[in-house]
BAFIKE-266848 format. One record per residue (C-alpha): residue number from 0; x, y, z. Coordinates in steps of 0.25 Angstrom, whole numbers, plus 5000, padded with zeros to 4 digits. Layout:
   nr    c1    c2    c3
  NUM     X     Y     Z
...
//
This chain:
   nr    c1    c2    c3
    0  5066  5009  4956
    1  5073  5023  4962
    2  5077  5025  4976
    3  5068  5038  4976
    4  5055  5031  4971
    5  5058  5021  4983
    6  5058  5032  4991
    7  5045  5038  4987
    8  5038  5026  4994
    9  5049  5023  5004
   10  5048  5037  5010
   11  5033  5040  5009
   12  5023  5043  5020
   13  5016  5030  5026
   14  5003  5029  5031
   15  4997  5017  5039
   16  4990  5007  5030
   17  4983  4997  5039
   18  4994  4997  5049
   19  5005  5000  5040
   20  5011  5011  5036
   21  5014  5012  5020
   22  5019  5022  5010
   23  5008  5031  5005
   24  5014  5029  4992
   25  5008  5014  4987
   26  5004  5006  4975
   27  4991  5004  4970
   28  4992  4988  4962
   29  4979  4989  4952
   30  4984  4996  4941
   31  4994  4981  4940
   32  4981  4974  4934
   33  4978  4975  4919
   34  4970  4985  4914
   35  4959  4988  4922
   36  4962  4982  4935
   37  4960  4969  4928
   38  4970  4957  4923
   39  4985  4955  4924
   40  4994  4968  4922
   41  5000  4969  4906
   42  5014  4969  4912
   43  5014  4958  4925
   44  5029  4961  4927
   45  5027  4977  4926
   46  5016  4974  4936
   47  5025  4967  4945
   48  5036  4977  4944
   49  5028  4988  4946
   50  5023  4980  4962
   51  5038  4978  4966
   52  5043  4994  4961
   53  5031  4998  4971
   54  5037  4991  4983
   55  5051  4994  4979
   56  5047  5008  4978
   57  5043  5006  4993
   58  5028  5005  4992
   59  5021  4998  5002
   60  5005  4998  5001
   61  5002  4992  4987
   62  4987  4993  4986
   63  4980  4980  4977
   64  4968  4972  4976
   65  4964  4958  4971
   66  4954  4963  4962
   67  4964  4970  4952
   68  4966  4961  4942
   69  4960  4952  4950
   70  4970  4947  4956
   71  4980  4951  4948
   72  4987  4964  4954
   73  4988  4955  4970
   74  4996  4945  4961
   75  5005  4954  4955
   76  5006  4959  4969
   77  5012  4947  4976
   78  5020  4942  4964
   79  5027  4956  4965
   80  5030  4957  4979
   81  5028  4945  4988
   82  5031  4943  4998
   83  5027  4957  5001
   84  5037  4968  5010
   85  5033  4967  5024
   86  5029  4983  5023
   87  5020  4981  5011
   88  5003  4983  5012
   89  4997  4977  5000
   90  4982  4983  5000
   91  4971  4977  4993
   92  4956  4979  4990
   93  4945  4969  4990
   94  4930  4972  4988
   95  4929  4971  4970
   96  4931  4960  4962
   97  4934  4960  4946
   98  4924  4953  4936
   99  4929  4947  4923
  100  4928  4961  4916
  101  4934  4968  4927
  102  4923  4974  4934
  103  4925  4980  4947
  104  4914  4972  4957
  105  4913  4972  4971
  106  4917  4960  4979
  107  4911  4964  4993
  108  4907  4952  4999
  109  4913  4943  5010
  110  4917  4932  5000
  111  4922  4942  4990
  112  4932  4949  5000
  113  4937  4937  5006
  114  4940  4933  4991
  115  4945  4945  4989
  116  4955  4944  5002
  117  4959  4930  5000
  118  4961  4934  4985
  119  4969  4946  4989
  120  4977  4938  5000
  121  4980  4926  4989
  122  4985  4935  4977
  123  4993  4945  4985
  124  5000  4933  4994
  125  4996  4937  5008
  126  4989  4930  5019
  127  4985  4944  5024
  128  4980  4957  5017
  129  4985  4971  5023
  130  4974  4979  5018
  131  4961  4976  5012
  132  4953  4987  5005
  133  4938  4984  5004
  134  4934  4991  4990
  135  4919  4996  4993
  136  4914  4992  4978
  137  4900  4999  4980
  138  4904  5009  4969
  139  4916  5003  4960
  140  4921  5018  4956
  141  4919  5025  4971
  142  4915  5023  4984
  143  4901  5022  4986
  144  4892  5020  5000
  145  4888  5007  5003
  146  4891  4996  5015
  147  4905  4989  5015
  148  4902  4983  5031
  149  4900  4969  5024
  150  4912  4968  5015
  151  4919  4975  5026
  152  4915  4967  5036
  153  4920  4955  5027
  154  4933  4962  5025
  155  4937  4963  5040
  156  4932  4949  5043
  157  4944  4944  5033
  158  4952  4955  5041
  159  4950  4946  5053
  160  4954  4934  5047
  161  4967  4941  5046
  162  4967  4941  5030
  163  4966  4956  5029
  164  4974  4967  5038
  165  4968  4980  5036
  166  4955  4984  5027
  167  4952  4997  5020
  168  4942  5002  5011
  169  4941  5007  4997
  170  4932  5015  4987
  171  4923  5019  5000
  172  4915  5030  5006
  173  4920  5036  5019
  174  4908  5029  5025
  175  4912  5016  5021
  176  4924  5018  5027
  177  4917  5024  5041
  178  4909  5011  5041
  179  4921  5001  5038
  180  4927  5006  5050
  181  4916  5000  5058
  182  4921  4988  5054
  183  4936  4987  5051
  184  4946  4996  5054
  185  4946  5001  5039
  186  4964  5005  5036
  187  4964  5011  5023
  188  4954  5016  5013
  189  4954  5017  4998
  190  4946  5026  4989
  191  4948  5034  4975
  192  4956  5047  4977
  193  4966  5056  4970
  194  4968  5070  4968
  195  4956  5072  4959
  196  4948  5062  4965
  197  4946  5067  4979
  198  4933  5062  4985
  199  4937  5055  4998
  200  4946  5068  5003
  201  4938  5068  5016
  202  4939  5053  5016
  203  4954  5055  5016
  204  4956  5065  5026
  205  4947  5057  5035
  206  4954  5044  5034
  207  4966  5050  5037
  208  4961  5056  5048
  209  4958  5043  5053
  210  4972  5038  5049
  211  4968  5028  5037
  212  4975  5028  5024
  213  4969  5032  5010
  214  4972  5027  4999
  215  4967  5032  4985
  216  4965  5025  4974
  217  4968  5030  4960
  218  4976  5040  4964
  219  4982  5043  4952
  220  4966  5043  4946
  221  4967  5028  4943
  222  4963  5025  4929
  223  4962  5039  4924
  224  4974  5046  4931
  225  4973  5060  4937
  226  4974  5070  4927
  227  4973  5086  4931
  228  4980  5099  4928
  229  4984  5104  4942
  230  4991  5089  4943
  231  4996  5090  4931
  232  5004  5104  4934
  233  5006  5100  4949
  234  5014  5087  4942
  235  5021  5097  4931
  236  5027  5108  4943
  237  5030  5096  4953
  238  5039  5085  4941
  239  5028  5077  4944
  240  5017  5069  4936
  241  5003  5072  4939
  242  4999  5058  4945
  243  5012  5059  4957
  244  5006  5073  4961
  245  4993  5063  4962
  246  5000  5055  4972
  247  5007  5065  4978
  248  4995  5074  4979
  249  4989  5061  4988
  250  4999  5060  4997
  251  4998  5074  5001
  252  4982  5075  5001
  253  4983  5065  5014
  254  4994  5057  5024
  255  4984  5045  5024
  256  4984  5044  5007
  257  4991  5031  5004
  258  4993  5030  4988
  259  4992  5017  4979
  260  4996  5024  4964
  261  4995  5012  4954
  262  5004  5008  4943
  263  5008  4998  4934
  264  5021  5005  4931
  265  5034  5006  4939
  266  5037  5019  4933
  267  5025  5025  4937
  268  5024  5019  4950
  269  5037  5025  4953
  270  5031  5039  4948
  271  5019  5036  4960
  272  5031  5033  4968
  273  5037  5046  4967
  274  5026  5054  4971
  275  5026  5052  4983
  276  5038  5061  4984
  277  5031  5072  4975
  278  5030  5083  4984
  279  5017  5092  4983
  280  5017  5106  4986
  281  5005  5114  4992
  282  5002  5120  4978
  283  5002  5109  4972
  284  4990  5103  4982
  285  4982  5115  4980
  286  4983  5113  4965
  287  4981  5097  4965
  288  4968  5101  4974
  289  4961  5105  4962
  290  4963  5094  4955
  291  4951  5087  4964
  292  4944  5087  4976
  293  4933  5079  4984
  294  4929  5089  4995
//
């Protein structure tokens, strides 16, 4: 690992997860799973190597969930780093389970999320979560409406029993968040969004706003990366390649944009890593802003 790819975390902008500050440049742990989300890696030890590159490289949020594998990515987890740097926030998601053909379902009951918590708190070896995303599972591809005050409400009940710090909320409407709020202080939330994937702009700049961190999955595109001519000049003029000006273009769109990029690869995580010193000029903005917009 290079001095200057340490540096590219080590000397980031924070911004406060929970009650925490943490570099805006993180690490998203699905893509550690086998092929779709589902069974053990093809290469454990690469797996591994990639988790402890990560926090040498001075990342400090590592975003995961029990229901990637299942089960598999939190073990990798723990047997990579435990016992965990004090300055370390390991995020996970409860709210979906996996069948046996690995479907996406929603697991939003009471006894489903205290499953889901234990079985987080169990296969990461903590006796306390730092931040628990509840994964609204009315629409598996988007958020969609509908009443999360049950789930929720069982959520901040394990919150009180001292097993979760801080909760957030992913794949949600900015109503659902509005009406979580009523309930528990909400301290992070989590949607799709990416330079050409731009539907919660207004959600972002009202979050921050009101302080709270955004965090965007996929976004890089997830499984169909982000492909466009205006990124693929902007990359060519700045040395770059087209999904670090992705990242960097994230950075720059808000202060309260904390990114999770995923990779099974040291080598590329290192090329995440370096765009966080990738500088964007103004022209190159105004030419990424026709790549997408939600407004």
């Amino acid at each position: 690992m290079t001095d200057s790819t340490h540096d590219s975390a080590a000397t980031g902008t924070t911004f406060i997860l929970g009650h925490r500050p943490v570099h805006r440049l993180g690490y998203g742990a699905m893509q550690l799973a086998g092929k779709g989300v589902f069974g053990p890696p093809r290469d454990r030890d690469a797996a591994l190597a990639v988790l402890r590159a990560a926090v040498e490289a001075g990342v400090d949020h590592i975003d995961t969930s029990d229901f990637y594998g299942p089960h598999i990515t939190n073990q990798l987890i723990r047997e990579a780093l435990h016992p965990y740097r004090d300055d370390l926030v390991i995020v996970t998601k409860v709210g979906a389970s996996r069948g046996a053909d690995a479907s996406w379902n929603p697991a939003l009951s009471a006894e489903q999320l205290r499953r889901a918590v234990h079985d987080n708190l169990r296969n990461l070896g903590l006796e306390r979560l730092e931040v628990v995303n509840l994964r609204a599972m009315f629409d598996v591809h988007g958020p969609a409406e509908g009443s999360l005050e049950a789930p929720l409400t069982a959520l901040a009940e394990l919150q009180q029993q001292g097993l979760v710090r801080h909760i957030g909320l992913s794949n949600v409407t900015a109503r659902q968040i509005a009406d979580g709020q009523r309930i528990c202080r909400i301290a992070c939330v989590q949607n799709q969004y990416n330079l050409a994937h731009r539907s919660d702009d207004d959600l972002i700049d009202e979050l921050a706003r009101q302080g709270l961190p955004f965090v965007p999955f996929f976004p890089l595109g997830g499984f169909s990366p982000l492909q466009s001519a205006q990124l693929s000049e902007v990359a060519r003029q700045l040395d770059a390649t087209p999904l670090q000006v992705a990242l960097a273009w994230l950075l720059r769109r808000s202060p309260n944009i904390l990114l999770i990029p995923g990779t099974s690869s040291v080598e590329h995580l290192q090329e995440n890593m370096a765009a966080g010193r990738l500088h964007l000029p103004q022209a190159a903005m105004d030419t990424l802003e026709q790549v997408g917009s939600g407004r």
